[in-house]
C-alpha positions in Angstrom: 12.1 18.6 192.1 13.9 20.8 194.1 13.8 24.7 195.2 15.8 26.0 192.5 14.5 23.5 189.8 11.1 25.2 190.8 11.7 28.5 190.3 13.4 27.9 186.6 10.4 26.3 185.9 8.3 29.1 187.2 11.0 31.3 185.2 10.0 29.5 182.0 6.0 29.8 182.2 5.0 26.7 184.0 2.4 27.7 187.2 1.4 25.5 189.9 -0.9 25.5 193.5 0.1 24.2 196.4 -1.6 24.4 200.0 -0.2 25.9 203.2 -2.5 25.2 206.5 -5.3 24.2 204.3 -5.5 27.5 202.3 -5.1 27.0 198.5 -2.0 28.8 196.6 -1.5 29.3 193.0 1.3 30.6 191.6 1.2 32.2 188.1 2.4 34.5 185.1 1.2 36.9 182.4 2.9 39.4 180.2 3.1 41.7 183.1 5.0 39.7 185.8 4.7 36.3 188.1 1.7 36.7 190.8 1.3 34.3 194.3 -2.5 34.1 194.9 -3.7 32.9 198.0 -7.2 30.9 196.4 -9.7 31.4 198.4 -10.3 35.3 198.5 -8.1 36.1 195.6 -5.2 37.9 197.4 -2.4 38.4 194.8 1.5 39.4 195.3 2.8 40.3 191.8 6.4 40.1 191.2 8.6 41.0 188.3 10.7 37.8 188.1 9.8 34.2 189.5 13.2 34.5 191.7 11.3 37.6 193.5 8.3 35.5 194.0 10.0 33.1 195.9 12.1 35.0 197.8 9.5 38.1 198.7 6.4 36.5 198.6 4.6 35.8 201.6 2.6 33.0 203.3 2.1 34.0 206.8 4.8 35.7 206.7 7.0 33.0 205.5 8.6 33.2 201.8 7.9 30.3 199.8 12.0 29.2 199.7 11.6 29.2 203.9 8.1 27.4 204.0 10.0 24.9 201.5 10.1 22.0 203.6 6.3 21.8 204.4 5.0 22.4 200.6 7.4 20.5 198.6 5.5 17.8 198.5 3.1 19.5 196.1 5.9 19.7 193.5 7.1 16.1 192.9 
């Protein structure tokens, strides 16, 4: 899967985790808007759209599209 294969699937309800220097990651949606939860202490970024997830949300101050490389694995 690729970057903007993930994001339409985000778009369309599916939610995933994924791990960035060991931390745990879960992305995921309700009725009110698409969140990016870092696992381990609960810290949630809440978006409107999935596109704004990826693009705004951070990971040590990285966006999800820029720390693509290193987590793609978790989305084969």
């Amino acid at each position: 899967m690729n970057i903007d294969e993930l994001i339409q699937m985000v778009g369309c309800g599916m939610e995933y985790n994924f791990y960035v220097d060991e931390k745990e990651y879960w992305i995921s949606h309700n009725k009110e808007g698409y969140y990016l939860t870092r696992v381990e202490d609960s810290f949630s970024q809440d978006f409107d759209t999935a596109e704004e997830l990826f693009e705004k949300g951070r990971i040590n101050g990285l966006s999800i599209i820029e720390l693509w490389d290193e987590i793609k694995e978790y989305f084969q």
